[in-house]
C-alpha positions in Angstrom: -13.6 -2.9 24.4 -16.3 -1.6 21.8 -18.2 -4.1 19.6 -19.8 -3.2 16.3 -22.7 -5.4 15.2 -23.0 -3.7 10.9 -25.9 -5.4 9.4 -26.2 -4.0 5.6 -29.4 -4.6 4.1 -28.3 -5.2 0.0 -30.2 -4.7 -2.8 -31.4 -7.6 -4.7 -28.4 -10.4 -5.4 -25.8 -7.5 -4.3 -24.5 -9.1 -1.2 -22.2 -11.5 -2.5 -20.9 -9.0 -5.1 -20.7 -6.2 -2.3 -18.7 -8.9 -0.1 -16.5 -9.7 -3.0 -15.8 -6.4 -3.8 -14.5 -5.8 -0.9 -12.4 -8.4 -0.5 -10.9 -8.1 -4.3 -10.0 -3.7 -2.5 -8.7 -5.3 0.7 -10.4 -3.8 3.3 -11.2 -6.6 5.1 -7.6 -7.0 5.6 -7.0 -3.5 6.0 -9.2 -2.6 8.6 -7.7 -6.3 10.5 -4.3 -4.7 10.4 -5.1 -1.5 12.0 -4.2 -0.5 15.6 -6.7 -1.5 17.9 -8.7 -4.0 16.0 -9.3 -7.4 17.8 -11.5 -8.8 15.3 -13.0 -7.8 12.2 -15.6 -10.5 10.2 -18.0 -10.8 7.9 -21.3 -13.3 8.4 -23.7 -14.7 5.8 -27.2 -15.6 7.2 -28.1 -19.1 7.1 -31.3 -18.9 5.0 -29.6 -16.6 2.4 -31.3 -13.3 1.9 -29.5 -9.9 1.0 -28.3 -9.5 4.7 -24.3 -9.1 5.5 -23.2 -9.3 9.1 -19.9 -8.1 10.0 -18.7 -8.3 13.7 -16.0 -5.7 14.7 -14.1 -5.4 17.7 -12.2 -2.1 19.1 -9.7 -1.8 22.0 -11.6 1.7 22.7 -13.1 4.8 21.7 -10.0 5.9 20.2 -9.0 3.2 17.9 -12.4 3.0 16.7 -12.6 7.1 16.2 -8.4 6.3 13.9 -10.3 3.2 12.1 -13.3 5.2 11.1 -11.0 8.1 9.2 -8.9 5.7 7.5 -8.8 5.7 3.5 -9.9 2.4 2.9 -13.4 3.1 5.0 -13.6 6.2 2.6 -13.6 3.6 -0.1 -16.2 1.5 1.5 -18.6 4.2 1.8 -18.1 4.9 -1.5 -19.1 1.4 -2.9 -21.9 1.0 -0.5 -24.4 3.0 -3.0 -24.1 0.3 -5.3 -25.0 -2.4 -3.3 -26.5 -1.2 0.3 -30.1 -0.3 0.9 -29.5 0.4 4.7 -26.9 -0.3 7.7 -27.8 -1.0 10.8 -25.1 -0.4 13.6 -25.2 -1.6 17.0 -22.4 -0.6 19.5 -21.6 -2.4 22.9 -19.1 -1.7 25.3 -16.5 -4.2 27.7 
């Protein structure tokens, strides 16, 4: 099992927008219904700030290699200018 730990650093009052946004494209729910996925959520921090965890879990390598050349994380990328300063990725493995 692989687990993703995405912290994206928003700009200024862009994190609930960003979240929103995609939610309203249904990502979220894409990337849920993909092969492989065991889990796939998104975390607010407690004291606010422009921070937005999401926690993903992978069966393996290759399901996370199919999820990562899907269309809908094309789109993400492609909103993340918008609203994302940085992302942070950390990866462990099960």
């Amino acid at each position: 099992m692989i687990v993703l730990n995405v912290t994206y650093r928003c700009k200024p009052d862009m994190r609930e927008p960003f979240l929103e946004r995609i939610i309203a494209e249904g990502i979220d729910v894409a990337c849920r219904a993909e092969a492989g996925n065991i889990r796939y959520d998104y975390y607010l921090p407690f004291d606010g700030g422009d921070e937005l965890l999401l926690v993903e879990k992978w069966r393996d390598g290759d399901a996370l290699k199919a999820h990562s050349e899907m269309p809908h994380m094309a789109r993400l990328a492609a909103l993340k200018p918008e609203y994302v300063t940085e992302t942070v990725i950390e990866r462990y493995e099960a």
